[in-house]
C-alpha positions, 0 to 999 in steps of 0.5 A, a space after each residue: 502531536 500525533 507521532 506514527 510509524 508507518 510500514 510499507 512491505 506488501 510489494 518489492 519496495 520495503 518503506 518506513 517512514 514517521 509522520 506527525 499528523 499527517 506529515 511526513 518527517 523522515 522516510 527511508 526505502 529501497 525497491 531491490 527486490 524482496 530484501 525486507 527481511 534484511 532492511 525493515 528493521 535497520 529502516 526502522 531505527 534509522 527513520 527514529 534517528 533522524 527524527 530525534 525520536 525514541 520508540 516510546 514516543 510514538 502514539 501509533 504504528 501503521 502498516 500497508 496491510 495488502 493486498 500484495 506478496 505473501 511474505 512481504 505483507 507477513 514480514 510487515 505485519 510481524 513487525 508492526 504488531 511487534 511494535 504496537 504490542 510492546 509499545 502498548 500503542 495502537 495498530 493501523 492497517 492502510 490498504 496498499 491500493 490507496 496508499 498507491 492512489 494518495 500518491 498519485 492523487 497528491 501529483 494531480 488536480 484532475 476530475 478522473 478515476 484512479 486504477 492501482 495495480 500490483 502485479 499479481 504474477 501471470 496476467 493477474 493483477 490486484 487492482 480497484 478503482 477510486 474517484 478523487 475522494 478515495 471512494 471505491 467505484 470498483 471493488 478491490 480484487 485479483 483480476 486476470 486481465 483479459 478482453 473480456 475482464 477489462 470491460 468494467 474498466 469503460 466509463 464516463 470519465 477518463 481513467 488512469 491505470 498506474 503500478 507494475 501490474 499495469 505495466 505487464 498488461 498495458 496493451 490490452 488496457 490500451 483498448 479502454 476508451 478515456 485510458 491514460 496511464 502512469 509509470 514508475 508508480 509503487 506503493 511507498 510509507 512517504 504517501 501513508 501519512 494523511 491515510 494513518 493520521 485519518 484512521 488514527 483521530 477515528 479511533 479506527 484501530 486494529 486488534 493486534 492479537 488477531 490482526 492479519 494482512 489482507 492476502 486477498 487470494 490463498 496462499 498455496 505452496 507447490 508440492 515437490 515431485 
């Protein structure tokens, strides 16, 4: 038994769900916007009593580490931490892209190349690209798609674009030969499962002292005129 709290935060879905192994036993989640502050915790709780479960019988906590919103991400890694440092269990961080990709992975059999994106604000986005065993095939990055950027993007195989950072840059995506695309696609803790329960018999555990999200870009706060 391997009983792991997984946190999803890093977009405007706030997700929670408990896993055993690489099974999902309950999960609970909203996409109102960023409510995380007010839903994480009640989630949390929730999610333990409809397991049956207590919080000191968990053997791990997982949260999406980004990249995504600034706040989410601190909210969910302020949470996470809390837990495994209370709790004396380990911290698992999951990158959000691929636990966007193990979902629609999990929803096809196809030989093709998988292109999260998360909107980014402006026409930016984070995105990467995986093969079907969640190999990177082009780097996690914040992009600003343009017709020049979208270049990388032509390959041998047929590429499917998904998130809400494809859907404000679909045209332009268009362009790319082999491209196909999927809608109403977010990252969710129901899908983290096979990815936390991997790191976990891997022994591949953040330190919950310097852990920190991945922000990918900076975060700059405007100054008032």
């Amino acid at each position: 038994m391997a009983l792991i709290l997984n946190i999803e935060t890093a977009t405007t879905v706030c997700s929670v769900s408990v896993s055993d192994k690489n099974q999902i036993i309950t999960f609970e989640e909203v996409n109102g916007g960023y409510t995380h502050a007010e839903n994480l915790h009640v989630f949390i709780k929730e999610v333990m009593q409809q397991a049956g479960l207590t919080l000191d019988q968990l053997n791990a906590v997982s949260v999406s580490k980004g990249p995504g919103s600034y706040t989410g991400l601190r909210i969910g890694a302020s949470a996470a931490k809390g837990l495994a440092y209370a709790l004396n269990i380990p911290l698992i961080s999951i990158d959000t892209l691929q636990v966007m990709t193990q979902r629609v992975i999990s929803e096809t059999n196809s030989d093709i190349l998988f292109c999260p994106m998360i909107d980014a604000r402006r026409m930016e986005v984070y995105c990467a690209c995986y093969n079907f065993e969640l190999r990177a095939m082009l780097p996690v990055q914040a992009l600003i798609v343009d017709s020049q950027s979208i270049a990388q993007f032509k390959m041998d195989k047929e590429i499917l674009f998904f998130g809400d950072g494809m859907l404000k840059c679909k045209s332009l995506l268009e362009t790319v030969p082999k491209a196909v695309f999927k809608e109403s696609v977010m990252p969710s803790s129901e899908y983290m499962a096979t990815l936390a329960y991997k790191k976990f018999t891997e022994k591949s555990f953040e330190d919950v002292a310097y852990f920190e999200p991945f922000y990918l870009k900076e975060f700059f706060t405007p100054l008032k005129k």
